[in-house]
C-alpha positions in Angstrom: 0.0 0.0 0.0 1.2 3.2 -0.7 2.0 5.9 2.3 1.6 9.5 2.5 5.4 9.9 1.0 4.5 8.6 -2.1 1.9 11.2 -2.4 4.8 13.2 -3.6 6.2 10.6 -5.9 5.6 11.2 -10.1 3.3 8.6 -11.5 6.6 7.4 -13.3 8.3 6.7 -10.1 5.1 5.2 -8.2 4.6 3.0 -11.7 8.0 1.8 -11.0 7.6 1.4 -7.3 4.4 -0.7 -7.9 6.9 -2.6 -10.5 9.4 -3.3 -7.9 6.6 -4.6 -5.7 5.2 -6.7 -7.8 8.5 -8.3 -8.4 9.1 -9.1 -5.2 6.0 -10.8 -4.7 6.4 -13.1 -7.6 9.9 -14.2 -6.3 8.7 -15.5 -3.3 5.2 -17.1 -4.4 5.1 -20.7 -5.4 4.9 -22.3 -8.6 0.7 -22.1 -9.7 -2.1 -19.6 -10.9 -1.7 -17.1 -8.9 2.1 -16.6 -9.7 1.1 -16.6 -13.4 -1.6 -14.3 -12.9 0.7 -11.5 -10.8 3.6 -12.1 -14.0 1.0 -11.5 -16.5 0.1 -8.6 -14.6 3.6 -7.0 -14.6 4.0 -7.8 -17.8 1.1 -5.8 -18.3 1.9 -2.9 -16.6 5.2 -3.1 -18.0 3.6 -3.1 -21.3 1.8 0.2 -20.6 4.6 1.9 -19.2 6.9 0.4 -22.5 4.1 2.1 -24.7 2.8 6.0 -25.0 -0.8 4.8 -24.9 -2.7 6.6 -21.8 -3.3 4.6 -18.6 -7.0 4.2 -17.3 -8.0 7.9 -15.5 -7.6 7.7 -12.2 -10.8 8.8 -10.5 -10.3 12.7 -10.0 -9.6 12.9 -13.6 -13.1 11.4 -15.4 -15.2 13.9 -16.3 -18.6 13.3 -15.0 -20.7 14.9 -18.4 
């Protein structure tokens, strides 16, 4: 989870911070579906980051119209 210092963190460097995390996790989880499904989703993320296309808006930036 992130913490209030991370409010001050780009969305580069929080992207990259989720990255790291997600990294770690994978290392130490077992063999299975649940290890696949946390690789595909760096690989994702990675994937979005590797790419100029827009992320999803984050809540405060929808418009409501």
């Amino acid at each position: 989870m992130l913490d209030k210092a991370d409010e001050v963190l780009s969305a580069d460097e929080k992207e990259a911070k989720i990255i790291a995390a997600m990294e770690e996790v994978a290392a130490l989880m077992p063999p299975g579906p649940a290890k696949k499904f946390v690789e595909e989703m760096m690989l994702k993320r990675t994937e979005n980051t590797d790419s100029n296309s827009p992320r999803i808006p984050q809540r405060n930036n929808i418009d409501n119209n």
